[in-house]
N, C-alpha and C positions, 0 to 999 in steps of 0.2 A: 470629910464633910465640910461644907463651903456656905457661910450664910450670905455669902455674894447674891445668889438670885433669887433669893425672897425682897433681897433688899433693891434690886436692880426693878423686880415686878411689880413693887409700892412705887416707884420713881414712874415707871410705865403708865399705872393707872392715874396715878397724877398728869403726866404727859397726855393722856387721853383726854383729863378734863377740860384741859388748856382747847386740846384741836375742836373739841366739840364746840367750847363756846367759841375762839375765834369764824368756826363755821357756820354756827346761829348767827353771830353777828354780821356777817357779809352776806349771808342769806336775806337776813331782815334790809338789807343795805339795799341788797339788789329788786328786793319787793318794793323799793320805796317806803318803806315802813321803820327806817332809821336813818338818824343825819348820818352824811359821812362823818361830819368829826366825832362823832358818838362813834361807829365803828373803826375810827382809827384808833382812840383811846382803847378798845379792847383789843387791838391788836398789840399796840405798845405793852399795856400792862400786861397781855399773855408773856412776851419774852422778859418783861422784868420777871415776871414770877416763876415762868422755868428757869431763869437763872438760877434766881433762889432756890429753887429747888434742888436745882445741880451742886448748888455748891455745900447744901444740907445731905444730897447724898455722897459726893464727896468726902466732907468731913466723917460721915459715919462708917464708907467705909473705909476710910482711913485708921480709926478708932477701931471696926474690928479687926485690919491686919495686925494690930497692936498686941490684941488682944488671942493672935493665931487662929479666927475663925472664918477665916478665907482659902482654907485647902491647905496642900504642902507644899504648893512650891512657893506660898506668901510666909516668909518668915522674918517678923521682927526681929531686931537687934537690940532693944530695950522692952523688953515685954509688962504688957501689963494687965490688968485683972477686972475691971472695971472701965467703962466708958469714962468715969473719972479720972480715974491714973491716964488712964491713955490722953486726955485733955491735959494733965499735968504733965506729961511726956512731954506734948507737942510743945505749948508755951516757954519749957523749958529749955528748949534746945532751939526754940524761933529766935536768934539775935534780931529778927527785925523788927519783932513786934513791938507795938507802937501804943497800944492798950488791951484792955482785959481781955479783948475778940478777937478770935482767931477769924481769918479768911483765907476764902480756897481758890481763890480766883481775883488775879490773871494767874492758870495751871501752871508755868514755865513759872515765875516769878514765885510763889506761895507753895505749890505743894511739890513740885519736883527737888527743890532744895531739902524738905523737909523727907522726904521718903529715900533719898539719897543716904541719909544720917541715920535713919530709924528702923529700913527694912532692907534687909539684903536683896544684892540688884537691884533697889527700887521698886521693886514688885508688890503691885501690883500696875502700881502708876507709869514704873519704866516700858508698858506698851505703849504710852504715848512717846517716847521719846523719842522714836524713828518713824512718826507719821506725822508726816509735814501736816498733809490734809487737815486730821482732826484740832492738831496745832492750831493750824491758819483759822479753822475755824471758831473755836474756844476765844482766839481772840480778836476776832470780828466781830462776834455778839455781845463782846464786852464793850468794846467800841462802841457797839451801837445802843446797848445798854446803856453806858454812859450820858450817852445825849440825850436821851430818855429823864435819866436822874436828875440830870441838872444841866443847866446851861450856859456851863462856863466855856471862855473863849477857844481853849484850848482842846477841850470836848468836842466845841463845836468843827472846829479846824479836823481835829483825826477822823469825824465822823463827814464831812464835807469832801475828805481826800481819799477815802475806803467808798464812797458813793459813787464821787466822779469815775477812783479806777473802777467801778464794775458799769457805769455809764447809767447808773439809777440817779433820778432826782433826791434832791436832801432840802427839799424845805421844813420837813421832822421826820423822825424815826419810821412812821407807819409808811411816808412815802416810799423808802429803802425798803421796810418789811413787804410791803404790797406787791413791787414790782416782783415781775415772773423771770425765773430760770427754767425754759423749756415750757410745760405747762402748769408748774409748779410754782405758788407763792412763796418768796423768802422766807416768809415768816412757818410757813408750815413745813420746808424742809430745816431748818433750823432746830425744830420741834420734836423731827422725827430725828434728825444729827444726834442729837444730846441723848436722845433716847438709848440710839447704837455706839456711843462714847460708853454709855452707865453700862450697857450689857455687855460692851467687850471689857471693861473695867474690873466688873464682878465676876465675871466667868471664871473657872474654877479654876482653868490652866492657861498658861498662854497662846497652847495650840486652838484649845476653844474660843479663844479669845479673837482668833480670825475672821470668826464666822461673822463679827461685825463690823472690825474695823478695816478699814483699807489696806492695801498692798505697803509693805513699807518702800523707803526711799532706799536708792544703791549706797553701799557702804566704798569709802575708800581704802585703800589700802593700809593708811597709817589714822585710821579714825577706829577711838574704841569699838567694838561690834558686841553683841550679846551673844550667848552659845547657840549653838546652830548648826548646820551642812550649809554651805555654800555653793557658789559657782560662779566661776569667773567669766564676767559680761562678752570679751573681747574671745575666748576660746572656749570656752564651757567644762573648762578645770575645775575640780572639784577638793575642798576641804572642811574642815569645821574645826569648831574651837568646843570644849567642854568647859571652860570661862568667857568672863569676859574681857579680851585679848585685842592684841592687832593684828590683822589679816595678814598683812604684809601683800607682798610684791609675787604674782603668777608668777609661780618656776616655770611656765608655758611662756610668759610674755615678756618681749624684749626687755633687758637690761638697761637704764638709763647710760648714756657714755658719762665716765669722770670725767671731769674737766681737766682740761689740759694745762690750764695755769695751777689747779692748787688742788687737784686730785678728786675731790670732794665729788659725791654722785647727786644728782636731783632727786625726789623725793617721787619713792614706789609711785607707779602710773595706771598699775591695776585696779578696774572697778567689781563690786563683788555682788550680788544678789543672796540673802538668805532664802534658801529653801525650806528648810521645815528648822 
């Protein structure tokens, strides 16, 4: 039993609040019946506020992997009993922390370090760690976040250089959230992103866990990989690991030559695809 998706469907109907009003407000926008800068403001504030939310579901459920009530295959390594312990957990083993508040975000920097230490494989967190996607994204809206919060020079520079690469204007936040991908505003795929990070996050296994997050990226041959069936990119050789191992080098695929001066061979050249 998993209280991942009760927790994931509160984040949802939260999520829902956010798309309603940024939708009344472009609505009202497009009636002429509000400034833009009045609906740019609710746009900005929608992504600070699903931020916050994400990273308030994050924390929780981090706290109940802690706790073992995220199914079997989430299993802590320091267990604890209460949302408090598990708070005394984290603080305790964060060397970064800085003051009494814990934060969950930027994902790579705050909680992968911390679920590395406290839950075996990382689980539930270690589905993000081979999707670039959700990665890049997590910390794009932080970026843009950022400039949002405050506008310091620095802020301003990362979120002017994450605009220019996607060729959106940056005179502020809402102008980046506004523009379209396909027919889609920034801001409201953003919206629905975080939504399908929280669901494949909480889901009960990490086979279920596909149904929202992206394809992962190819593993190489001497890069950790997680347990799995594989298949070799180059011949469609087939192996798995029941840990988390290295692939190594297709018995199908050429042999690097040693070098002739000092024996020594180049490093395995086989790419691998996880299958299930």
């Amino acid at each position: 039993m998993s209280d991942g998706p009760a927790r994931a469907a509160q984040f949802r109907m939260d999520i829902a609040s956010l798309q309603s009003s940024v939708a009344d407000a472009n609505s009202a926008y497009l009636k002429s019946s509000l400034l833009r800068s009045t609906r740019d403001d609710v746009i900005e504030l929608a992504l600070v506020r699903a931020l916050g939310l994400f990273e308030e579901f994050v924390g929780d459920l981090f706290f109940l992997a802690l706790q073992g009530r995220l199914g079997q295959e989430v299993v802590p390594i320091m267990a604890a009993n209460t949302d408090q312990e598990a708070s005394l957990i984290v603080a305790g083993v964060d060397a970064s922390a800085d003051s009494r508040y814990v934060n969950w975000l930027p994902f790579k920097e705050r909680v992968m370090p911390r679920a590395k230490r406290l839950l075996v494989s990382a689980q539930p967190f270690g589905r993000l760690a081979y999707r670039t996607s959700e990665r890049n994204s997590l910390g794009e809206l932080a970026l843009v976040r950022n400039r949002i919060a405050h506008d310091s020079p620095v802020a301003r520079r990362k979120f002017e250089d994450l605009a220019r690469s996607k060729g959106y204007p940056s005179a502020r936040a809402a102008d980046y959230l506004g523009s379209t991908r396909g027919v889609d505003a920034e801001i409201s795929l953003a919206l629905v992103q975080l939504q399908l990070i929280a669901d494949g996050l909480a889901a009960p296994s990490e086979a279920g866990s596909r149904t929202y997050l992206s394809s992962e990226g190819p593993f190489s041959a001497d890069m950790t990989a997680p347990p799995g069936d594989y298949e070799c990119v180059r011949n469609n050789h087939a192996t798995s690991l029941s840990d988390y191992g290295h692939l190594g080098n297709c018995r199908d695929c050429p042999r690097p030559q040693a070098c002739a001066n000092c024996g020594q061979r180049p490093k395995a050249e086989s790419t691998w695809t996880r299958l299930a």
